[in-house]
C-alpha positions in Angstrom: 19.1 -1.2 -28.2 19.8 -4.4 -26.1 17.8 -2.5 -23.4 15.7 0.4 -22.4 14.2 1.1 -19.5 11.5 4.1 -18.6 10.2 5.7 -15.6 6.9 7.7 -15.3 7.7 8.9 -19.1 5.3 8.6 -22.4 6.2 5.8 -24.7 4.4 4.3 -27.8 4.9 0.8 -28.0 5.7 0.0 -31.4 8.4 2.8 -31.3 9.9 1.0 -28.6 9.3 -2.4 -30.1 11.1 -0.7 -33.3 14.1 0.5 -31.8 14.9 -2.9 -29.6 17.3 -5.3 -31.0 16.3 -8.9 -31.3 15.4 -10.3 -27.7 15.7 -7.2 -26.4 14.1 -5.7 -23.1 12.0 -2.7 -21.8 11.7 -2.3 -18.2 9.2 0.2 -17.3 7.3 2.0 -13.8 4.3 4.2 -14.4 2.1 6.0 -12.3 -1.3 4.5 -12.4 -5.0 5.4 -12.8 -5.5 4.5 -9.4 -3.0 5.7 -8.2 -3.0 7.5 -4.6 -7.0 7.7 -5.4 -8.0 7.0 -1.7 -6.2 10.6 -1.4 -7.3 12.1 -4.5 -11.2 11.1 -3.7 -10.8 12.4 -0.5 -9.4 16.2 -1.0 -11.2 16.3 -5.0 -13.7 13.9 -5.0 -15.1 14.8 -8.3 -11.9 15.2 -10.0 -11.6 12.5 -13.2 -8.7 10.1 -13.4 -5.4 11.5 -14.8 -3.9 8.8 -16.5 -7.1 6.9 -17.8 -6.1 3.4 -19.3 -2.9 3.1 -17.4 -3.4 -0.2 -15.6 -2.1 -3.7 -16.5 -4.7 -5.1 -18.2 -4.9 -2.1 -20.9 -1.5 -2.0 -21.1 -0.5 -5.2 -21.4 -2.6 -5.4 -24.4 -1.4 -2.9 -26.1 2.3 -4.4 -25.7 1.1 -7.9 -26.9 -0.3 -6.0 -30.2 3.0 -4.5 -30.7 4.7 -7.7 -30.6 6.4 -8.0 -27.3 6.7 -10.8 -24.7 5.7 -10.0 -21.6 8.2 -11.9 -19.2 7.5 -9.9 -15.6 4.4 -7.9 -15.1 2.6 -6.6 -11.7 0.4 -3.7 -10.3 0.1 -2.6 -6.6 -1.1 0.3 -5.3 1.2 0.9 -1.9 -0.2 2.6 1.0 0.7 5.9 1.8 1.1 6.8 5.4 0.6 10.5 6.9 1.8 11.0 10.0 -0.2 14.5 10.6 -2.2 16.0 8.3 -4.3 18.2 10.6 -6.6 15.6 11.3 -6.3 13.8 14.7 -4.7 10.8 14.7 -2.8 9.1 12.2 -3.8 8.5 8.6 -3.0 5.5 6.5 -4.2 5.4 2.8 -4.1 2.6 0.2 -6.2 2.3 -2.7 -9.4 1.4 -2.1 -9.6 2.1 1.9 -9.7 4.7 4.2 -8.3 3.9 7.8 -7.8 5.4 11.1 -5.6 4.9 13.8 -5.7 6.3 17.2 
């Protein structure tokens, strides 16, 4: 393939790497391990992380050892605004903070 492209689904690298032609390209999005965790920690705050190892630096690695060239790569966590969640007030979440507006 001259290109494949994945969103929020399982890959293994070295299939991928594989079934790309020469120069090819993989675009992916996936969910995070910190993703949404202000929320998570604050309605299960006990619960483990869902998709341990999937941040940047783990998975960057793990694309290098397949053999790719990594030409783009980022990771934000985007905050997550509730407008009224029974709480008074409104609510804005992003990882790593908890705030409060009146």
């Amino acid at each position: 393939f001259d290109l494949m492209i994945n969103r929020h689904g399982e890959f293994e690298q070295d299939e991928i790497y594989r079934l790309l032609k020469k120069d090819g390209i993989f675009i992916t999005e996936q969910v995070g391990e910190n993703n949404e965790r202000d929320l998570v920690q604050m309605v299960l705050p006990d619960i483990p992380k869902p998709f341990p190892n999937m941040n940047l630096t783990v998975q960057r690695k793990k694309f290098e050892e397949a053999g790719f060239k990594i030409i783009r790569a980022e990771e934000t966590y985007r905050p997550i605004t509730f407008y009224d969640i029974g709480l008074s007030g409104s609510h804005t979440l992003s990882s790593g903070s908890f705030q409060t507006f009146q």
